[in-house]
N, C-alpha and C positions, 0 to 999 in steps of 0.2 A: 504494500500500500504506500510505504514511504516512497518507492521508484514510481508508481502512478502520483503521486503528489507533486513530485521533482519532474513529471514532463519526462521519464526514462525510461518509462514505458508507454505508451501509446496504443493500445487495442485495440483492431479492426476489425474486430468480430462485432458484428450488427444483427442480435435477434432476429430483431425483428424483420430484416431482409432473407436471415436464413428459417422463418418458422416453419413454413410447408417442410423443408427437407429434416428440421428436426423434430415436427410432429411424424414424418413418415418414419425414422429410426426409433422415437418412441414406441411407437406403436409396433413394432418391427421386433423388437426386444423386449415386448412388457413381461414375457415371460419370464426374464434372467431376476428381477425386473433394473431397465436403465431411469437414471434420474437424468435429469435435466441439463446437470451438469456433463456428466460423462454423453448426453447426446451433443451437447455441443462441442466438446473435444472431437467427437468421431466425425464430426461434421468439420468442422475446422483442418480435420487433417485432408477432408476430400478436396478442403480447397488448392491445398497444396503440390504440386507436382512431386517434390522430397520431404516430407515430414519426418520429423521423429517425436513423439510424444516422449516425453517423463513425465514420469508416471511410476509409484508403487501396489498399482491395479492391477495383476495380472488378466483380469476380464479385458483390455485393451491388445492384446496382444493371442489371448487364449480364445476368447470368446468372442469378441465385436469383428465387424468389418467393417473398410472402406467401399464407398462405391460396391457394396453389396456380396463383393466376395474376394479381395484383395486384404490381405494382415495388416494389420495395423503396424508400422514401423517402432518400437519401443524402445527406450533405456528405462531397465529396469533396474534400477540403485538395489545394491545391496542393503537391506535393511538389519542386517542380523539375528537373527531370531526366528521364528516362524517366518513364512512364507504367508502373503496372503493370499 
């Protein structure tokens, strides 16, 4: 929050221009079930031609897809401990 305060991040992720595609993953996943959040990430990465997500979800990487059937690109930090 203090890098969005400072102007050091800038965020181009716009809902509301992405809802239809993140109601469609919504809905897509209600079984797992995905939240809101994690539909926006999965959507954020379709914008992208090379993403990598960080992330300590392994549902992004196990579970989700891009563009319907392509893996999700992931770093998944070692957490130590359990796996989630």
């Amino acid at each position: 929050m203090e890098m969005l305060a400072r102007g050091v991040v800038r965020p181009v992720f716009r809902l509301e221009e992405e809802a239809a595609a993140v109601k469609t993953l919504l809905s897509k996943y209600s079984d797992v079930p995905m939240d809101l959040a994690d539909a926006c990430l999965v959507r954020m990465t379709e914008l992208y031609a090379e993403p990598t997500l960080v992330t300590v979800d392994r549902e992004f990487r196990d579970v989700y897809r891009r563009h319907g059937r392509k893996q999700i690109p992931t770093l998944l930090p070692h957490m130590g401990g359990k796996s989630r």
